[in-house]
Backbone bond lengths (Angstrom), bond angles and torsions (degrees), N, CA, C in turn:
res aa  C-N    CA-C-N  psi(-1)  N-CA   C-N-CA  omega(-1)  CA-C   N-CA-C  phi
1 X - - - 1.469 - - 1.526 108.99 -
2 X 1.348 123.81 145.70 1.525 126.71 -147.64 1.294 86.81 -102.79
3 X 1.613 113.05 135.62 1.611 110.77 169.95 1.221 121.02 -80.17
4 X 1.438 140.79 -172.52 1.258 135.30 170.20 1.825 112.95 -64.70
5 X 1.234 139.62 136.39 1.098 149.19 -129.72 1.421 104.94 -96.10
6 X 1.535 127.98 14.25 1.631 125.91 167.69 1.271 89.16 -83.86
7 X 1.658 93.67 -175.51 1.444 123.01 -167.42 1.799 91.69 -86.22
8 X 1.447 103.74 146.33 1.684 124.30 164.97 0.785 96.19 -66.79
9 X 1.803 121.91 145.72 1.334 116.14 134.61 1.362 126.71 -88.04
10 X 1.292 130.55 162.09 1.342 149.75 -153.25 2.060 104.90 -50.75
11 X 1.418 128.92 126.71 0.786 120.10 -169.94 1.712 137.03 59.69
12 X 1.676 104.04 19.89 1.264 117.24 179.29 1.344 105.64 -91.02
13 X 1.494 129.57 136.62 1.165 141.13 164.87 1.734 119.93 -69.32
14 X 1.150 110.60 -168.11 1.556 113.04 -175.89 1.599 103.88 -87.39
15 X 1.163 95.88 162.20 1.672 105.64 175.70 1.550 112.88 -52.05
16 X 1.397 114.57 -40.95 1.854 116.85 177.14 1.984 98.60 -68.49
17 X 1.306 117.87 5.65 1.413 99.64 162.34 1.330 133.44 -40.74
18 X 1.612 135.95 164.27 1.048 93.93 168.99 1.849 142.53 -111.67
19 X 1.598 85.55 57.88 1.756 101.70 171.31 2.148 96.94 -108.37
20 X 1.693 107.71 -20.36 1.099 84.70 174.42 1.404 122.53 -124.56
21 X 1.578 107.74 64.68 1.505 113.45 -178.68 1.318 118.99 -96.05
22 X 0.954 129.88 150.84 1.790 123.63 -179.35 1.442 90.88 -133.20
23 X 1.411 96.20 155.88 1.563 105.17 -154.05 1.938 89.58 -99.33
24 X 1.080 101.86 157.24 1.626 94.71 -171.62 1.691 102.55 -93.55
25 X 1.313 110.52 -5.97 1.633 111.36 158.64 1.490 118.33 -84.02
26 X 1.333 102.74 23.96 1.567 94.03 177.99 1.851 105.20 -105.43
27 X 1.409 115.77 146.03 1.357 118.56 172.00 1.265 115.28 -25.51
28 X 1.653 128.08 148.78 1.276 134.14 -160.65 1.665 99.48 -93.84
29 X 1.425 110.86 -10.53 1.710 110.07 -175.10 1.335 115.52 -85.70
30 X 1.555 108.37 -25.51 1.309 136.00 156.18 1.764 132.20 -54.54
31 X 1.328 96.45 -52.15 1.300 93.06 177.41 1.962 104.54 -77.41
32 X 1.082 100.51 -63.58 1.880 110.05 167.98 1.456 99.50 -26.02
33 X 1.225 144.42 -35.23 1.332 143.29 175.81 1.272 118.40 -71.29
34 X 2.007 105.37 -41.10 1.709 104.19 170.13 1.300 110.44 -84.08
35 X 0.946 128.52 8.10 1.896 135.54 166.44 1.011 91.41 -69.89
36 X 1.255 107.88 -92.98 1.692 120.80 -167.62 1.936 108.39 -23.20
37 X 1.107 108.96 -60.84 1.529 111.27 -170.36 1.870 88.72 -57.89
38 X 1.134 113.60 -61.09 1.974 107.56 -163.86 1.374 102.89 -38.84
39 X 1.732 124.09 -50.16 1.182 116.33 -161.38 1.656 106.93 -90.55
40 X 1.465 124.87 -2.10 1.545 116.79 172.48 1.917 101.84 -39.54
41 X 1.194 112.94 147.98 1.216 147.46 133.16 1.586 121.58 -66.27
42 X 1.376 96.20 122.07 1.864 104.88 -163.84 1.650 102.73 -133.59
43 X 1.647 119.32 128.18 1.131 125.69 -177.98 2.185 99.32 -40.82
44 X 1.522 125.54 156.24 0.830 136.19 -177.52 1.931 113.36 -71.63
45 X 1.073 103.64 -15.02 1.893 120.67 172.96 1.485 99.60 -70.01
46 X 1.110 144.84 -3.19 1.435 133.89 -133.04 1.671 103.59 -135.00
47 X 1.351 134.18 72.33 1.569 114.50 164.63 1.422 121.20 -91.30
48 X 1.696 101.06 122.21 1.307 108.08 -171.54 1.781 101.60 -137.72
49 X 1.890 93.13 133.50 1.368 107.91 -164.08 1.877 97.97 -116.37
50 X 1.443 121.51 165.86 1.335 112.68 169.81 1.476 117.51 -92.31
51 X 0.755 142.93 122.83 1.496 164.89 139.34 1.702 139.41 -25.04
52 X 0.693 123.10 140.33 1.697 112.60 -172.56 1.795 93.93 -84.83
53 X 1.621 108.57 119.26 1.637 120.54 178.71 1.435 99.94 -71.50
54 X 1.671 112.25 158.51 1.654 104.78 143.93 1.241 128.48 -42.40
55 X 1.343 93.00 162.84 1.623 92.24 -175.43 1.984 103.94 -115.10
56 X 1.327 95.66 -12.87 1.542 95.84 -169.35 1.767 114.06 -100.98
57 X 1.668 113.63 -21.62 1.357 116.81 178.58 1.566 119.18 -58.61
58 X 1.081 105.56 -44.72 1.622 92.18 -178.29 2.042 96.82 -164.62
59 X 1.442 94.66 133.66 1.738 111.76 -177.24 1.393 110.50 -7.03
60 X 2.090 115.05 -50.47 1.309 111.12 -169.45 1.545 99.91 -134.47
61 X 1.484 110.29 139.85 1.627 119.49 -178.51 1.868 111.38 -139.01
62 X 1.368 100.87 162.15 1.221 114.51 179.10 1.530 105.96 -158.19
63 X 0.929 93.08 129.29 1.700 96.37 176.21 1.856 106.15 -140.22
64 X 1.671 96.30 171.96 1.301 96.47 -152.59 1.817 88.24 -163.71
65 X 1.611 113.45 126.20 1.097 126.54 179.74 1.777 128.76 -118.08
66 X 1.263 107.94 113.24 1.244 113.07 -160.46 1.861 107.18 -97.09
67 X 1.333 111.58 178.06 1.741 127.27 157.90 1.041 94.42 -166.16
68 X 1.823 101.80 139.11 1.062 111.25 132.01 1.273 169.48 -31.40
69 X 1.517 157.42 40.36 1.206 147.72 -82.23 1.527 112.44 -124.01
70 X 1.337 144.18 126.21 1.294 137.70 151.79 1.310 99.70 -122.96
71 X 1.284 118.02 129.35 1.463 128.76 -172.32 1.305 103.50 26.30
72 X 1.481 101.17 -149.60 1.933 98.19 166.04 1.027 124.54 -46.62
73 X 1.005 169.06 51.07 1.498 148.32 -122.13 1.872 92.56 179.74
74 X 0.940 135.67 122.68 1.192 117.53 159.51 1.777 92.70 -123.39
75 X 1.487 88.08 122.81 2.133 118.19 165.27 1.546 110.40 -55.91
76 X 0.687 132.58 -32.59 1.530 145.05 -154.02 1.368 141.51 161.68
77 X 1.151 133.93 148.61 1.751 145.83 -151.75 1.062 104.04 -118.92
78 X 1.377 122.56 146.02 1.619 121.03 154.01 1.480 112.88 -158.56
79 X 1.214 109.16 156.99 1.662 112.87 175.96 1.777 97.32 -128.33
80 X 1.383 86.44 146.70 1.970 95.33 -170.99 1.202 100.09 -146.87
81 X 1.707 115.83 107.77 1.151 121.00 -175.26 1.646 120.48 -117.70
82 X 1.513 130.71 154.97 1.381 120.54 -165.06 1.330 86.91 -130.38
83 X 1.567 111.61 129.43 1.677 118.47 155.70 1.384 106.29 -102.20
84 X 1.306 102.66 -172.86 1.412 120.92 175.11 1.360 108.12 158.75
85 X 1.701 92.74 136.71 1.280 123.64 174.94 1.086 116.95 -140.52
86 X 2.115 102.03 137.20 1.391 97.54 -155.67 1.540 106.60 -90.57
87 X 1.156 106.91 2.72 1.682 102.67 -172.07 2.032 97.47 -90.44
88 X 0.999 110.37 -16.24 1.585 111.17 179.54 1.273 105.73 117.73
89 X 1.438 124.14 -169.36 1.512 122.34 172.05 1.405 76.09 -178.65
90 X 1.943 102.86 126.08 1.564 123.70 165.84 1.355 130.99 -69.28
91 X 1.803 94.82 -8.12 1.964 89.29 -179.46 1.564 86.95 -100.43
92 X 1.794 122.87 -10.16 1.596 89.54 177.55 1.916 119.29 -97.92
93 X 1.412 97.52 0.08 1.377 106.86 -177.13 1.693 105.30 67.57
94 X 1.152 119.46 58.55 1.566 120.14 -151.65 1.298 124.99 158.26
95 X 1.226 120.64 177.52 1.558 133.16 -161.47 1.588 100.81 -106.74
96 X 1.419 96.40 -57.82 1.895 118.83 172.59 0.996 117.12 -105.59
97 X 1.297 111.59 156.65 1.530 135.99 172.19 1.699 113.28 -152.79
98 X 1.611 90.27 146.95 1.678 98.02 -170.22 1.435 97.08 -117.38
99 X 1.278 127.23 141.89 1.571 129.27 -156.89 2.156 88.20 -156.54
100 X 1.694 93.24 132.37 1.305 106.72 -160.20 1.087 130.06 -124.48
101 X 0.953 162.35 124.69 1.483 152.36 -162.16 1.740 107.91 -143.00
102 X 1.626 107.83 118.45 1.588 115.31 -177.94 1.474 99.56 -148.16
103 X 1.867 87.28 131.47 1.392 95.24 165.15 1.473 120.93 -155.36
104 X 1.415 110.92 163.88 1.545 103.02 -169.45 1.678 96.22 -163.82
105 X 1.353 105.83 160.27 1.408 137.36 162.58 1.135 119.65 -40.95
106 X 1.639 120.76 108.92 1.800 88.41 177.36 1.704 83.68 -129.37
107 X 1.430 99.51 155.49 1.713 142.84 178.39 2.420 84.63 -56.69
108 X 1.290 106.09 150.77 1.436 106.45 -168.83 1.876 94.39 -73.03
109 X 1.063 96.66 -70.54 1.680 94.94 -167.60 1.371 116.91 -43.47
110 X 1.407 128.84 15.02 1.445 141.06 -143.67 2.098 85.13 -136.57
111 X 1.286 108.01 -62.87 1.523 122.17 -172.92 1.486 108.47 -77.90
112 X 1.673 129.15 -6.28 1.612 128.59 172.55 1.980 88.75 -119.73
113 X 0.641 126.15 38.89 1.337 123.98 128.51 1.563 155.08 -79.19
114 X 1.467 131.53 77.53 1.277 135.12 -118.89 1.590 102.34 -57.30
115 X 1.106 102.78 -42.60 1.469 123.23 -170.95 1.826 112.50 -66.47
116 X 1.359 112.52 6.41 1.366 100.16 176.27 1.301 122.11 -89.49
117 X 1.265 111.59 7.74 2.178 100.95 -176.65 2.035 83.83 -87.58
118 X 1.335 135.81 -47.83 1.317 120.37 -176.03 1.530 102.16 -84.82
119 X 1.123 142.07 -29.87 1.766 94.46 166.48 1.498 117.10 -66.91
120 X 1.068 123.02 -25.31 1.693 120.62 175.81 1.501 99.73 -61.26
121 X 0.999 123.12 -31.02 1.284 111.75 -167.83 1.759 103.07 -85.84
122 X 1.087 114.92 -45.82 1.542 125.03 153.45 1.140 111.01 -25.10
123 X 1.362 140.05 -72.03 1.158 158.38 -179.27 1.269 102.84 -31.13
124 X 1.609 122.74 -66.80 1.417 134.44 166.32 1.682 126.45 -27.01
125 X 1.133 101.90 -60.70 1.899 140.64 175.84 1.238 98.61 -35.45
126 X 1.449 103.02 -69.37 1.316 138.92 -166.78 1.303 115.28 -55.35
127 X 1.518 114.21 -59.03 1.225 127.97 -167.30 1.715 98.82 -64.87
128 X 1.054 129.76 -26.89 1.592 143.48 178.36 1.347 107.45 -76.48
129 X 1.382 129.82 -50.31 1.284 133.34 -161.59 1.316 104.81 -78.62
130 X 1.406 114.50 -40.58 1.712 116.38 -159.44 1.891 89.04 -94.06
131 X 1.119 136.20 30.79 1.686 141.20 154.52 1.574 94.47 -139.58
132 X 1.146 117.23 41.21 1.987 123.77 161.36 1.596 94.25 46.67
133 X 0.880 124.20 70.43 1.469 98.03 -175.91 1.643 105.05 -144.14
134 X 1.497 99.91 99.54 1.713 114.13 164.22 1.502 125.91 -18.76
135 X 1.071 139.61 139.38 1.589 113.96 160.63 1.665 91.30 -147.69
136 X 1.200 137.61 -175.39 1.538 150.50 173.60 1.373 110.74 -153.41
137 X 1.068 102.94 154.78 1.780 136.78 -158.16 1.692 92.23 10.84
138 X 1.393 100.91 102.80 1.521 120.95 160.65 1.135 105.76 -93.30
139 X 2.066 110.70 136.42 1.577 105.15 142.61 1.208 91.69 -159.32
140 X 1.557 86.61 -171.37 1.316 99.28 -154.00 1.906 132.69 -179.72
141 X 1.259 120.25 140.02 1.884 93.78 -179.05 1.633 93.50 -125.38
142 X 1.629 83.37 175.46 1.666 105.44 -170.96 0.949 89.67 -143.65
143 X 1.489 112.89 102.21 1.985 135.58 145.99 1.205 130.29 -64.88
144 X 1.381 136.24 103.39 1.192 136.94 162.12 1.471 116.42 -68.70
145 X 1.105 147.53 166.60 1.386 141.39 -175.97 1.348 94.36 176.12
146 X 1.355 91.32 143.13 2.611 120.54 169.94 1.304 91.66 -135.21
147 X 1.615 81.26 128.33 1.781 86.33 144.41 1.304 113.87 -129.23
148 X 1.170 116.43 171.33 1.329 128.85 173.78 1.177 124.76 -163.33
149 X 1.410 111.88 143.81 1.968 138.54 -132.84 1.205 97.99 -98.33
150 X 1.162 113.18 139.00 1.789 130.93 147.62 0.927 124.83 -129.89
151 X 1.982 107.45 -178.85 1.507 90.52 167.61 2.087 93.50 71.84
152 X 1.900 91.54 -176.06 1.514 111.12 157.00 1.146 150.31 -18.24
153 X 1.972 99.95 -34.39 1.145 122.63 161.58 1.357 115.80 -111.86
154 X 1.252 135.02 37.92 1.399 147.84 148.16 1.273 117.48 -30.11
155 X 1.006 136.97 -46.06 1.574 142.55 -128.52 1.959 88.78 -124.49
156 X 1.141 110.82 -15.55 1.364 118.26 167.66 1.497 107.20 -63.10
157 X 1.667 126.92 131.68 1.528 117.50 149.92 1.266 127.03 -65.10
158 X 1.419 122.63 151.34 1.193 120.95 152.80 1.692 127.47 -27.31
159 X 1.093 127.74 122.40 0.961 149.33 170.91 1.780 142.59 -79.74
160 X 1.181 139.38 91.14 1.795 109.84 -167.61 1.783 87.76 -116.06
161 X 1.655 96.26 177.35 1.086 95.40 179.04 1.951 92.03 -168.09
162 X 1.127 87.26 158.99 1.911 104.27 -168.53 1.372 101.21 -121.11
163 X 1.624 132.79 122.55 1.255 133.99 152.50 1.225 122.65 -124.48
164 X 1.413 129.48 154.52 1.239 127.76 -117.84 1.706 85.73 -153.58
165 X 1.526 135.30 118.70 1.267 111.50 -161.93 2.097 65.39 -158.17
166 X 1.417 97.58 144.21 1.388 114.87 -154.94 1.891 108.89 -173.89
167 X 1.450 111.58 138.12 1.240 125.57 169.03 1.595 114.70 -137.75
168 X 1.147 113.81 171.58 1.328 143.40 -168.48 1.512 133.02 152.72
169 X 1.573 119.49 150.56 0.995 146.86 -149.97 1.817 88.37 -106.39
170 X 1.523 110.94 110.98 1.139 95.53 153.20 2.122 129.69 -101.05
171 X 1.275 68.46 168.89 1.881 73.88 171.88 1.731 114.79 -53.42
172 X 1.616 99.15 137.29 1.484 102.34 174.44 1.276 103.18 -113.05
173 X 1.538 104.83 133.13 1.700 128.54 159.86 1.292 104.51 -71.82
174 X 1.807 85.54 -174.10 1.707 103.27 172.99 1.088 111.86 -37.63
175 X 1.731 100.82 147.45 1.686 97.37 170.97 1.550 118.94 78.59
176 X 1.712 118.53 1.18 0.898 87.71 -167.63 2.257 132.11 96.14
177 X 1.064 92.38 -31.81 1.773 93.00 -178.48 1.499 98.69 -119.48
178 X 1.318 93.14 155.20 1.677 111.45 173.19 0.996 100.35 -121.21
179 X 1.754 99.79 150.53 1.430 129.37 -177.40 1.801 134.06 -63.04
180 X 1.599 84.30 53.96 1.304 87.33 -171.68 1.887 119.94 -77.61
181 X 1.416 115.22 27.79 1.415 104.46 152.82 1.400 105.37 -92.15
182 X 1.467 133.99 -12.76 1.437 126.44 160.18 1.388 123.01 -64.01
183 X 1.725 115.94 -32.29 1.361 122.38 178.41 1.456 106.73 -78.80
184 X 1.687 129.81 -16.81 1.078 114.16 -151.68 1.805 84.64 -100.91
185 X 1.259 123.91 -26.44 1.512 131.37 173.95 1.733 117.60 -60.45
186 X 1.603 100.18 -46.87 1.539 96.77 162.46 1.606 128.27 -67.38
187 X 1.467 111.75 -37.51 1.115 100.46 167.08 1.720 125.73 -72.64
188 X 1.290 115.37 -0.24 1.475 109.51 157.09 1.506 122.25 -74.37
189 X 1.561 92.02 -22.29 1.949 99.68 -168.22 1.387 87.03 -68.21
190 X 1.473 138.84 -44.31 1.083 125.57 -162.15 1.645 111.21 -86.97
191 X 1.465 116.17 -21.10 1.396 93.30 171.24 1.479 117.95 -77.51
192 X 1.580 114.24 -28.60 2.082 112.77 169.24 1.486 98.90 -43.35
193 X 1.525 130.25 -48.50 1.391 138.14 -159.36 1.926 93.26 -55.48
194 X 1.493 89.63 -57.68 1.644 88.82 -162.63 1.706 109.21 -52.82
195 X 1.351 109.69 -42.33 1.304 123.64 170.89 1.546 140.69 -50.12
196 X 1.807 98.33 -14.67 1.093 104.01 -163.41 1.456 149.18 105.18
197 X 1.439 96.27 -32.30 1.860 109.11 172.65 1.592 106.10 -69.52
198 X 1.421 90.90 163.72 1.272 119.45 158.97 0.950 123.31 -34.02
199 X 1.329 133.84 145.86 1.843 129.69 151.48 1.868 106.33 -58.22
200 X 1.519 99.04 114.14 1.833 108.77 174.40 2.189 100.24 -21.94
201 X 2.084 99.89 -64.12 1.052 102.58 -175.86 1.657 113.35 -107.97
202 X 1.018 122.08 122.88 1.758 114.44 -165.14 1.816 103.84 -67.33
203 X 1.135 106.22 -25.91 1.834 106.58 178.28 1.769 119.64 -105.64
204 X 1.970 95.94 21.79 1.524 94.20 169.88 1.699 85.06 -121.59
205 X 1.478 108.21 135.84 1.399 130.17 161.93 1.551 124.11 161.07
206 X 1.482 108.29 -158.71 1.755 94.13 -177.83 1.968 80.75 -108.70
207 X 1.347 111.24 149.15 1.663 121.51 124.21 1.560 126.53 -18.55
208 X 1.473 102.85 -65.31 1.330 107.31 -160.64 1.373 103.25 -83.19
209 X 1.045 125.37 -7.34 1.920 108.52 162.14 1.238 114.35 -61.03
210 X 1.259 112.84 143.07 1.246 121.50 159.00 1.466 121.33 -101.76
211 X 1.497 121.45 146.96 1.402 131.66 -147.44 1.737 87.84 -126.79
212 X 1.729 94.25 156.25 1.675 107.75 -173.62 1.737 94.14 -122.48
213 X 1.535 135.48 160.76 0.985 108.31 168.82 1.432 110.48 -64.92
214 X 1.190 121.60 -178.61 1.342 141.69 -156.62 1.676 88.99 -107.63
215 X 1.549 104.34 158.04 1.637 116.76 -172.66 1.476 113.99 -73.14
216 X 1.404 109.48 -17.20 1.623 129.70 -143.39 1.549 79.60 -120.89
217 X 1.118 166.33 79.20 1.151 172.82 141.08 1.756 118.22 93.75
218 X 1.166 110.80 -155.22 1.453 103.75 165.13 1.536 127.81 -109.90
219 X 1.245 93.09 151.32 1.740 102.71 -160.89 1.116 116.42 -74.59
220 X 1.322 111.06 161.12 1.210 125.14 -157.33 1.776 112.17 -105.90
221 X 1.196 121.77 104.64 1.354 149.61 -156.20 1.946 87.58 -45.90
């Protein structure tokens, strides 16, 4: 069975590993949902492996853990997880829900910018809107965080860092399931974003995002 279409990382097994098994007693809207994510297509920056889900959020889970990659270097982290319950759940207005966690390194003049917990959050919006893609009752926070070393680790710089932790209910298609190899593709657009790259396509996105320079120099208008 074909995994989702980024790069492996080193010593990763197949999707039937066992962080990514689905039980064949699980709902058919459910599993058709972890299809969809195995066979997404993922920009080539992107290694993403499956993960051991909660076990307590909702009856059935799958989760799936990505980075960003330039050579050694990994830009940014994320974990992207899918519940579902077939009886519904009233805080998600829905069957499923996609619940998110991204984070990355940012350059200082990048992390004292007041305005960065809503363009990150923009970024998010965005990354959904510009692949048409519905979602219901979003939320969500945006952490800025520094640290800084003593002691042993003195000689370390200051450090900041932005994480990005987010849910929502997407839209269900036929059958019952939503198109979450589209949700699982936008949420990569937004972790390259957090990271710094380019837009994959420079004339697919929204307008109304707003953009930070990029980590890797300054961006390109």
């Amino acid at each position: 069975m074909a995994a989702a279409q980024g790069q492996r990382s080193d010593g990763a097994g197949e999707m039937e590993s066992t962080e990514g098994k689905v039980a064949e007693s699980a709902p058919l809207p459910f599993r058709a949902a972890v299809e969809a994510l195995r066979g997404a297509r993922l920009r080539p920056e992107i290694e993403i492996d499956p993960t051991r889900p909660p076990q307590r959020l909702a009856p059935h889970a799958y989760a799936l853990e990505a980075a960003v990659v330039d050579g050694d270097e990994d830009l940014a982290d994320g974990r992207l997880v899918l519940l579902h319950d077939p009886a519904g759940h009233d805080a998600w207005q829905g069957t499923f829900r996609l619940v998110t966690l991204v984070r990355a390194e940012l350059e200082a003049e990048m992390a004292a910018d007041p305005l960065l917990p809503e363009v990150c959050w923009s970024w998010l919006t965005g990354a959904l809107q510009a692949r048409g893609l519905a979602c219901g009752e979003p939320s969500g926070t945006v952490t800025r965080a520094g640290s800084h070393y003593f002691g042993g680790l003195s000689e370390r710089p200051p450090a900041s860092q932005i994480e990005i932790r987010a849910s929502w209910t997407p839209r269900e298609g036929p059958g019952g399931v939503p198109d979450t190899a589209a949700h699982l593709a936008a949420w990569c657009d937004l972790l390259c974003q957090v990271a710094g790259l380019p837009p994959a396509n420079q004339g697919h996105g929204d307008g109304s995002v707003v953009s930070l320079p990029q980590r890797r120099g300054p961006q390109t208008p």
